[in-house]
Structures are given as C-alpha cells and as structure tokens.
C-alpha positions as CSV (number, residue, x, y, z in Angstrom):
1,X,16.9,-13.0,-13.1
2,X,14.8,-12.2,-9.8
3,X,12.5,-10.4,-9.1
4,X,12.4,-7.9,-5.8
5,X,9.6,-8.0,-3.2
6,X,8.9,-4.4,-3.3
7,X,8.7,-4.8,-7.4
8,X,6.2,-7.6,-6.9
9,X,3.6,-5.6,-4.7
10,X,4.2,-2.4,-6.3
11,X,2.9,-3.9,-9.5
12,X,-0.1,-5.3,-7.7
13,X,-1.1,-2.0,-5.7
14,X,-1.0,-0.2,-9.1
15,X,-3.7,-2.7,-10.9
16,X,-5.4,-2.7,-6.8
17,X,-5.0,0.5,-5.5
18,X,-7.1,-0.2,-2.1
19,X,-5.5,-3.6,-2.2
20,X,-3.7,-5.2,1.0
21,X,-0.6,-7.0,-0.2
22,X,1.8,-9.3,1.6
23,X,4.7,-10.4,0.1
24,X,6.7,-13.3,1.6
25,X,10.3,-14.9,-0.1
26,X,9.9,-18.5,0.3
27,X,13.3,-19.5,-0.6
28,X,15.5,-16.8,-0.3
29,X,16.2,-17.0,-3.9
30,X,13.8,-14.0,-5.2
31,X,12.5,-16.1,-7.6
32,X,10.0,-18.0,-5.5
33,X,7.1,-16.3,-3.5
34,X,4.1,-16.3,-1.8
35,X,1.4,-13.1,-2.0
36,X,-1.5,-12.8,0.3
37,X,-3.9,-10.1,-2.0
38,X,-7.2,-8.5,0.0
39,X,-9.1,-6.4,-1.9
40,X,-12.9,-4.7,-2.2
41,X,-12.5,-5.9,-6.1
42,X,-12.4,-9.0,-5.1
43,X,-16.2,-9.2,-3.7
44,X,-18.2,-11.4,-6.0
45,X,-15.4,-12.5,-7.9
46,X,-14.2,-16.1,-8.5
47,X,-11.0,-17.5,-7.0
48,X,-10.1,-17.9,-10.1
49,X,-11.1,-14.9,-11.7
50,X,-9.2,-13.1,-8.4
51,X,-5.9,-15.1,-9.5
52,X,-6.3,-14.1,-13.1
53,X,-6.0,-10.3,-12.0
54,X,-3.5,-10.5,-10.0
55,X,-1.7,-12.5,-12.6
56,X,-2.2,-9.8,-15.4
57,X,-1.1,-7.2,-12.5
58,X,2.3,-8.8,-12.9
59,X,2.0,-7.8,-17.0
60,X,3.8,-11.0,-18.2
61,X,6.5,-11.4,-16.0
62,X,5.2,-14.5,-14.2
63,X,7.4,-17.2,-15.7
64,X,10.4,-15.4,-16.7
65,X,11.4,-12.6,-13.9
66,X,9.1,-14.2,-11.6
67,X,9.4,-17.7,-11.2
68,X,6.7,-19.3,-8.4
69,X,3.9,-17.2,-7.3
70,X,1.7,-19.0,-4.3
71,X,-1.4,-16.5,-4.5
72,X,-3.9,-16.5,-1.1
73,X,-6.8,-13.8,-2.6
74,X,-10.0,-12.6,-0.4
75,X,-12.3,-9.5,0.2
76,X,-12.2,-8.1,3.1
C-alpha cells in the first residue's frame, strides 16, 4: 500500500509545525521517498536524534505504508 506525498509531510508539519518540508517520489512508486526537513527544533540536536523525530512523526508507518524514507534534516 503507498503512501501519498501530501500524507507524508502533513504528518511531519503536525509533530513540526515551523518545519520546512520537501517531499520528493523517487521512484514513482509512492512507496519510496526522499524528505528534506528544516526546522528551529532541530538547533542543538543530533543527526540522529533529528531522524528519530521525524521518524516518530510518521507514528509507525515507516516500514509498512511507507516503504524507503531518505531523510536530509538541518536548522535553519
């Protein structure tokens, strides 16, 4: 089952309200994307740490809905 674009940031912008999202379909499949996240929350905070929020943005559909998730995470 795939997972739309707009579903994807949606979910993100609700956990990241100030966030800047990007959302690009790598294979045309909606099941395999890559998300460029920029967000004030993210000052501070570990790559990794940034990835884990994102991640828990998604609220457990990585892996079943939502395939492959290339994340690129920053502050502004």
């Amino acid at each position: 089952m795939a997972m739309p674009a707009n579903e994807i940031e949606a979910l993100i912008r609700s956990a990241l309200p100030d966030a800047q999202v990007t959302i690009e379909d790598l294979a045309g499949d909606g099941d395999h994307y890559a998300a460029t996240v920029v967000s004030e929350s993210f000052r501070g905070v570990s790559r990794v740490r940034q990835h884990q929020i994102v991640y828990a943005a998604l609220q457990g559909r990585m892996g079943g809905e939502l395939h492959a998730l290339a994340l690129q995470t920053s502050a502004p």
